[in-house]
C-alpha positions as CSV (number, residue, x, y, z in Angstrom):
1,X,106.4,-143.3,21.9
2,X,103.0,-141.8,22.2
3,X,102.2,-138.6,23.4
4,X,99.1,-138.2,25.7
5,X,96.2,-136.2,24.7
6,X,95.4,-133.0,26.8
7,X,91.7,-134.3,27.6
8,X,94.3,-136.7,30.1
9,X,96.2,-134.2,31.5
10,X,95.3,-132.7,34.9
11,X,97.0,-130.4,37.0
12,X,96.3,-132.6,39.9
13,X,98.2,-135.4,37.6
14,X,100.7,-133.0,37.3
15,X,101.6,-132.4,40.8
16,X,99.9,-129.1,41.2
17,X,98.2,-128.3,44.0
18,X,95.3,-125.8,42.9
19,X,93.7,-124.9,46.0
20,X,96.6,-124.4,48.1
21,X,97.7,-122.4,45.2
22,X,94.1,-120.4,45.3
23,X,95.1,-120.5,49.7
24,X,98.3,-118.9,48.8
25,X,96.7,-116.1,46.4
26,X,94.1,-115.1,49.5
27,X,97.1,-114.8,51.9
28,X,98.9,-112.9,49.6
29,X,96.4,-110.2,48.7
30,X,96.5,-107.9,51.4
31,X,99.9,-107.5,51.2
32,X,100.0,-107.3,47.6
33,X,97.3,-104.2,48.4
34,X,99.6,-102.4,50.4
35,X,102.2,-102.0,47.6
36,X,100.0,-100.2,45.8
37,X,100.1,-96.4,46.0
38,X,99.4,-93.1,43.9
39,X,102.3,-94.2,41.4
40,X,100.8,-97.4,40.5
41,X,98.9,-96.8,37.1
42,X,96.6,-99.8,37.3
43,X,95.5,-102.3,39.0
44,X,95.4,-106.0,36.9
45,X,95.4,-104.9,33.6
46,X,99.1,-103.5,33.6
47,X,102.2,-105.5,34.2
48,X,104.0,-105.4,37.4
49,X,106.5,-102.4,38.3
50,X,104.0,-100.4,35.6
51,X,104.3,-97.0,37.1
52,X,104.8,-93.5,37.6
53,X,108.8,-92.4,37.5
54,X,109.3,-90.1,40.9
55,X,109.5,-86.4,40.0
């Protein structure tokens, strides 16, 4: 068994569709943008749910 070097692996070869995944991340922005309010404490450096607890 030999196992295949990762100069050979694509994502493509893979099965994974980049641009329609880069389609799917421009269709999803906007309403990714409305989530985000006065609680949220940042923007891409934070994990998601990272926020404020309501007082």
């Amino acid at each position: 068994m030999s196992a295949a070097s990762p100069e050979g692996i694509t994502y493509a070869a893979s099965g994974v569709d980049t641009e329609a995944g880069d389609k799917a991340v421009e269709l999803m922005k906007s309403a990714v943008a409305r989530t985000h309010g006065p609680e949220v404490l940042g923007e891409w450096a934070r994990s998601p749910g990272c926020s404020t607890p309501p007082r």
